[in-house]
C-alpha positions as CSV (number, residue, x, y, z in Angstrom):
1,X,9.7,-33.5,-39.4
2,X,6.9,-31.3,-38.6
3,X,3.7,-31.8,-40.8
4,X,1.9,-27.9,-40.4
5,X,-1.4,-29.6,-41.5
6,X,-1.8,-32.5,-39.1
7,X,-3.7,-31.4,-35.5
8,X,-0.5,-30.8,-33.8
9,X,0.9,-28.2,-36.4
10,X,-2.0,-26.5,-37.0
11,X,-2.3,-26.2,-32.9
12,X,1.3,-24.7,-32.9
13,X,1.8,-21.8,-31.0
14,X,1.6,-18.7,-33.3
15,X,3.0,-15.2,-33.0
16,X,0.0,-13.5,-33.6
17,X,0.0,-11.4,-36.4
18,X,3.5,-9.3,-37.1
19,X,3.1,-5.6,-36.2
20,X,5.6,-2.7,-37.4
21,X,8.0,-2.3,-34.5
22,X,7.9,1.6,-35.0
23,X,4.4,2.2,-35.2
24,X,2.7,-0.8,-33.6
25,X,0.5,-1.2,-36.7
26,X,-0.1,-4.5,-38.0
27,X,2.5,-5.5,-40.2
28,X,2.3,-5.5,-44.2
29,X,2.2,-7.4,-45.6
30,X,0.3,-9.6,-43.0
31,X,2.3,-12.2,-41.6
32,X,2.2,-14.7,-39.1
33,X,4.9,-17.6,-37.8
34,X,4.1,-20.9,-35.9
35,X,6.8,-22.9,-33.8
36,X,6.9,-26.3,-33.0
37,X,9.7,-28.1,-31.6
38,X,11.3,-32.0,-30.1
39,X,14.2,-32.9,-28.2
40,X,16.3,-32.5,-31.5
41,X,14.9,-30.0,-33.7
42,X,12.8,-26.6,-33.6
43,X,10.9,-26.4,-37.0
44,X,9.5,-23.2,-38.0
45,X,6.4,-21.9,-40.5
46,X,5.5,-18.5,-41.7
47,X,2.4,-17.4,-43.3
48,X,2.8,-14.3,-45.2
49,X,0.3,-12.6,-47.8
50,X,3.4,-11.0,-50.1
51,X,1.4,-11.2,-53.7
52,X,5.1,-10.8,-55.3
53,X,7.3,-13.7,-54.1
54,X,10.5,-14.0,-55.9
55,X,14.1,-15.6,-55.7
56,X,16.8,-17.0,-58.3
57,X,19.3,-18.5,-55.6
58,X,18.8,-22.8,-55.9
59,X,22.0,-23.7,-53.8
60,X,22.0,-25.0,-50.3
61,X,22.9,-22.2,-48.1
62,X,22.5,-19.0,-50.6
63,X,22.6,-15.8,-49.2
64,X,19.1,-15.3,-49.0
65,X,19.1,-11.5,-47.6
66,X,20.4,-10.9,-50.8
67,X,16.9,-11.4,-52.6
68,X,13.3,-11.4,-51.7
69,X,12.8,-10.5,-48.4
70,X,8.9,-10.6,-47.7
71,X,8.2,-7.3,-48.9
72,X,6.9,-5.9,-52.3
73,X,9.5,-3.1,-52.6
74,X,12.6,-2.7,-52.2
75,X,12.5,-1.6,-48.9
76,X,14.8,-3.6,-46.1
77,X,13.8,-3.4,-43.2
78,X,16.2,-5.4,-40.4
C-alpha cells in the first residue's frame, strides 16, 4: 500500500492544481491529485480545500455520487 508521507509519495507525480474545464480558472475549491502505482495496483490521493466535507453512506461500495461530492453547494458538476 502506498504511504503519501514517505519520500516516494510525497514525490508522486501530481496533476497540478484542478482548473474549471470551461473557463480555464483554477478550480474551487483548490484541489490537487497524486498517482503512484506497482505492477498490481495504481493508488490514488487527492488534496482538496472543501471546508464542508460530509457523507452518511459507511458500507463498502455506497453510491457515493449520491452525496458529497467536493463542492460546498449543491452544484454537480460531471
Amino acid at each position: 500500500m502506498a504511504s503519501w508521507t514517505r519520500p516516494h509519495g510525497k514525490a508522486a507525480p501530481s496533476s497540478g492544481m484542478f482548473v474549471n474545464t470551461m473557463t480555464g480558472e483554477p478550480a474551487q475549491p483548490n484541489t490537487e491529485a497524486k498517482l503512484l502505482w506497482d505492477n498490481q495496483n495504481l493508488y490514488l490521493a487527492f488534496e482538496n480545500a472543501d471546508t464542508d466535507v460530509w457523507g452518511t453512506l459507511a458500507e463498502r461500495d455506497s453510491k457515493l455520487w449520491t452525496q458529497e461530492n467536493g463542492r460546498s453547494d449543491d452544484r454537480r458538476q460531471w
